[in-house]
C-alpha positions in Angstrom: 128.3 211.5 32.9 126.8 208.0 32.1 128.8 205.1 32.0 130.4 203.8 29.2 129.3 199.9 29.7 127.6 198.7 32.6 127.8 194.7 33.2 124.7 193.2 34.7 125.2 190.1 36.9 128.7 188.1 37.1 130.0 184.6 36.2 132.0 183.2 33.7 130.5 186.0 31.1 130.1 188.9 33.0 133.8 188.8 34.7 135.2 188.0 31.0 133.1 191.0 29.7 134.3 193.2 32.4 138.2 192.1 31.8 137.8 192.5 27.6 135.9 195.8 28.4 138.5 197.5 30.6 141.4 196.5 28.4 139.0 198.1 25.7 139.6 201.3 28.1 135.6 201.5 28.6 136.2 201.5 32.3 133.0 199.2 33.0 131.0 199.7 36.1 129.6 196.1 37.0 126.4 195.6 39.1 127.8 191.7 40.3 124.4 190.8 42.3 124.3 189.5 45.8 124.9 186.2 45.6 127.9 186.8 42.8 130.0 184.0 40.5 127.1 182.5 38.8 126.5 178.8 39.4 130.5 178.2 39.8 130.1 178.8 43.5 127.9 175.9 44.0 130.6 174.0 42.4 133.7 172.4 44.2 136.0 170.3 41.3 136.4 172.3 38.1 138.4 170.2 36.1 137.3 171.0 32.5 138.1 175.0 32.1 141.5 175.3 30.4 144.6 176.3 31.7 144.3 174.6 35.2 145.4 170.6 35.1 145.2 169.6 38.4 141.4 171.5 38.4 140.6 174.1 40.5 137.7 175.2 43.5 134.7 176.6 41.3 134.8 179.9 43.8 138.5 179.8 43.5 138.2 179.7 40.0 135.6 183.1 39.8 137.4 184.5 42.6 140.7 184.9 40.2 138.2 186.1 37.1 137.3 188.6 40.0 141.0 189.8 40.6 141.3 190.0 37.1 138.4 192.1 35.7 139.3 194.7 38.9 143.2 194.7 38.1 142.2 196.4 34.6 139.5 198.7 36.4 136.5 197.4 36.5 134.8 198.9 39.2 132.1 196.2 41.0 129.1 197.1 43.2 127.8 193.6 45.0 124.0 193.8 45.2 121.2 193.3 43.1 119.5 195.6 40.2 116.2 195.9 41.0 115.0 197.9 37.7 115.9 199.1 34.3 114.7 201.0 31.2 115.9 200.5 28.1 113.4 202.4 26.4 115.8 205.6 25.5 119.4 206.6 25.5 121.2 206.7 28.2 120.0 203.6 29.5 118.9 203.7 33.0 119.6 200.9 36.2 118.6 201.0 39.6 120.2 199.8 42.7 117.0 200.1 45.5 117.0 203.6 45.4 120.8 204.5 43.7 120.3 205.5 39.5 122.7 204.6 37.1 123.4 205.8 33.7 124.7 204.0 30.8 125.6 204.1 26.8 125.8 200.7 26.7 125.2 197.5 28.7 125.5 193.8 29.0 123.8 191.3 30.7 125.3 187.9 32.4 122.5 187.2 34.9 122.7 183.4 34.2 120.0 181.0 34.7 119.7 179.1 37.6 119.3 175.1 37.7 116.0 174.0 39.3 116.2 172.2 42.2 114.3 169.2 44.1 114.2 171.6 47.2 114.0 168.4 49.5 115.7 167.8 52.6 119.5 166.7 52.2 119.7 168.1 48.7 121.2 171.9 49.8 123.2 169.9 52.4 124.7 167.5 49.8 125.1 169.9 46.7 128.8 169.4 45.2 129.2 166.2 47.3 127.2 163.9 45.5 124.4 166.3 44.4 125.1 167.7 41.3 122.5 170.1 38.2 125.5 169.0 35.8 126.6 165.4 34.3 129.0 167.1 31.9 130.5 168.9 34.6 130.6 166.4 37.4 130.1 162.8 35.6 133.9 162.4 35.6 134.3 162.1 39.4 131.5 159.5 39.5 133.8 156.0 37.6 132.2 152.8 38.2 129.6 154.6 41.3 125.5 153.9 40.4 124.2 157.2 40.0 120.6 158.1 40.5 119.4 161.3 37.4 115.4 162.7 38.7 113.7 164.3 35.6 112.1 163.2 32.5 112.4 165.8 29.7 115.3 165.4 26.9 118.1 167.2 29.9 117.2 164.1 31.8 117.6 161.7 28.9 121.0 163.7 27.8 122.4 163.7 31.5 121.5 160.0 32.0 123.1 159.1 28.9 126.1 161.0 29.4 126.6 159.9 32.6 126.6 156.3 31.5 130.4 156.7 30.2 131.4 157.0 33.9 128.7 155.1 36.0 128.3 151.4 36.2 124.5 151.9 36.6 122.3 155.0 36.1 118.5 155.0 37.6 116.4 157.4 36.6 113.7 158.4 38.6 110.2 160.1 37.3 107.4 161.3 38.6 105.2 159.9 35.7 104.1 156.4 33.5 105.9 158.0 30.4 108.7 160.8 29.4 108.0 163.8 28.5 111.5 163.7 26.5 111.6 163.1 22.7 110.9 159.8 21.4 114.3 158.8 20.1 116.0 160.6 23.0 113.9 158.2 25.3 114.5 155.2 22.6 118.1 156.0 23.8 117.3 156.1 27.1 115.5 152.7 27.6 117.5 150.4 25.0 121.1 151.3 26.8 121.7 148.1 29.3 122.9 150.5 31.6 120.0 152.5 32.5 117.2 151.7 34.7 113.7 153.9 35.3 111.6 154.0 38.6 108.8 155.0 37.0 105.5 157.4 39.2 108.1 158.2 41.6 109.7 161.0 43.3 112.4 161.7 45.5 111.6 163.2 49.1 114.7 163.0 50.2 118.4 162.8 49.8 120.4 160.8 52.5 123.8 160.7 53.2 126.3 162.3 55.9 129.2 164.4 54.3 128.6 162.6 50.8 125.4 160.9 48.8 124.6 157.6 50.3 120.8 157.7 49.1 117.7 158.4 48.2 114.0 157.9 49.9 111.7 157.4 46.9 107.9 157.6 47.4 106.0 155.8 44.8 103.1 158.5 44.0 100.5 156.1 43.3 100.8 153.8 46.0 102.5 156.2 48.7 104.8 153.7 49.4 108.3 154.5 50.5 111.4 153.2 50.1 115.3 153.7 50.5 117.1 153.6 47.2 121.1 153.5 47.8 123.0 155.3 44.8 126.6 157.6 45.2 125.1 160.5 43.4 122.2 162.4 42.3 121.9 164.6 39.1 118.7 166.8 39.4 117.9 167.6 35.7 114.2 169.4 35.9 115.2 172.5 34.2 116.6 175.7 34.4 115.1 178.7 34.8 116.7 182.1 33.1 117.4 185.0 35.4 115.2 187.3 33.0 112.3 188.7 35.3 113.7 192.0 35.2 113.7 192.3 31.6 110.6 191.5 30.6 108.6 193.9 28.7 111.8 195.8 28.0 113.7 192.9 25.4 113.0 189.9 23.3 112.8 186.9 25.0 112.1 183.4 23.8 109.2 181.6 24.9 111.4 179.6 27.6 112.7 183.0 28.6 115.9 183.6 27.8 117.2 186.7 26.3 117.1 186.4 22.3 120.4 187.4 20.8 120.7 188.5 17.1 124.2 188.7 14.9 126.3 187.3 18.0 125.5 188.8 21.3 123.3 191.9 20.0 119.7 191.9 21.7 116.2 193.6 20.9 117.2 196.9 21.9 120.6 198.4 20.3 123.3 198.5 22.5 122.2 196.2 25.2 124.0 192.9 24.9 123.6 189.2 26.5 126.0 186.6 27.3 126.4 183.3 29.1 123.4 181.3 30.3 121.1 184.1 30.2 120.9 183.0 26.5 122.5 179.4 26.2 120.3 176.9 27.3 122.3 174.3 25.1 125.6 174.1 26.2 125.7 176.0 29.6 129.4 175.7 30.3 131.6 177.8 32.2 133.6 178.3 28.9 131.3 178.8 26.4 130.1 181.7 28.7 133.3 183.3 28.9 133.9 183.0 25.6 130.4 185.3 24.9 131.2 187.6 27.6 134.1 188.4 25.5 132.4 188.1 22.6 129.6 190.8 24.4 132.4 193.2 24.9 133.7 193.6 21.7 130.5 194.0 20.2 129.5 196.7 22.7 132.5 198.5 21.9 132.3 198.5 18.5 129.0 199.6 19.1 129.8 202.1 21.0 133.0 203.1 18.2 130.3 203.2 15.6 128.1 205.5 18.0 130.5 207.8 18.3 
């Protein structure tokens, strides 16, 4: 017998999915991926997801979504799907060699920040190092913050960031942004932030927490040691999509199109969390469409039936 609903990857939207699917009595079986939670687990303070006021552990956090999808039933495999069809009913996923069957499935394999991948940066990520100003900006009041990127994320983080920092440098690797004029207009007319322009960062120092950063001019070769409490890295992120290509819609920066809430290319395979937002990218706008994935899948299925 195939499964009812089978949940691709974890995070915020698949662990939401999983709990709204199991109180739906559609006993989900959930392939969680081996390095499961999503980008929570690369996060220590979580003080912006409702319900905890004192702020909670990011893997605490996904560790209690965990508890709560399995309490209801869901039934979790850790390891990665290495291929699917979705070209006929029952869908099919594989495991390595282990074949799944399904009526119905949804996908939460996230997206995953770009990184520098420069020495100190893995070292330092969650204690000083940060992919998110809306999630981390709070903890950095009156601290001179360093943002690496040029594209309208970097302008957005920057920006944001300048309602906590007391200075905010951004560093780029080029004579001009690549961001949108009036989101760079923004950028260069607030007193707060500064650019290092035709520079890159090679690496970031610090022992325990940020203390700085060697920039290398790329013109000149000349480097220098740039002191700052934090660095946000905003180059992009890249959609956990490779295995469905050729097999859904995606849009041409990858991510999984959705149609009529959280409905893709192919009825009855549905996408949530930041497999398909690349606007707001929030731990709780992802739970809220891992819920929203579930219902849809099982009045899907209802309608099926």
């Amino acid at each position: 017998m195939p499964e009812r609903v089978t949940i691709i990857g974890s995070g915020p939207a698949g662990l939401t999915a999983a709990i709204y699917a199991a109180r739906a009595d559609l006993s989900p079986f959930m392939v969680e991926g081996a390095q499961a939670g999503g980008q929570l687990m690369l996060t220590t303070d979580v003080e912006n997801y409702p319900g905890f006021p004192d702020g909670i552990m990011g893997p605490d956090l996904m560790d209690q979504f965990r508890k709560q999808a399995e309490r209801f039933g869901t039934r979790i495999v850790t390891a990665d799907v290495t291929k699917v069809d979705f070209s006929s009913t029952p869908f099919k996923v594989w495991v390595g060699a282990d074949e799944y069957e399904s009526d119905a499935i949804i996908i939460s394999t996230g997206a995953s920040a770009r990184w520098l991948e420069v020495p100190g940066e893995e070292a330092l990520r969650g204690f000083g190092v940060s992919a998110c100003a809306t999630c981390d900006g709070f903890f950095f009041k009156e601290k001179e913050l360093v943002v690496v990127g040029g594209g309208d994320s970097a302008m957005e983080e920057a920006l944001f960031l300048t309602k906590f920092a007391s200075k905010v440098t951004i560093i780029h690797r080029r004579d001009e942004f690549r961001a949108s004029k009036i989101m760079v207009q923004r950028a260069l007319d607030h007193p707060k932030i500064e650019v290092i322009w035709d520079s890159v960062v090679d690496e970031i120092l610090g022992d325990g927490t940020v203390s700085g950063v060697s920039v290398r001019n790329v013109k000149t070769e000349e480097t220098t040691e740039f002191k700052t409490d934090g660095v946000f890295v905003a180059i992009g992120h890249t959609p956990n999509t490779s295995l469905f290509k050729g097999q859904l819609a995606l849009n041409e920066k990858g991510y999984i199109e959705v149609f009529e809430g959280t409905a893709t290319s192919v009825p009855g395979v549905f996408a949530a969390g930041d497999v398909v937002d690349f606007v707001y990218r929030q731990a709780i706008t992802a739970a809220g469409s891992g819920c929203a994935a579930a219902i849809d899948a099982e009045r899907w299925l209802e309608a099926r039936e």
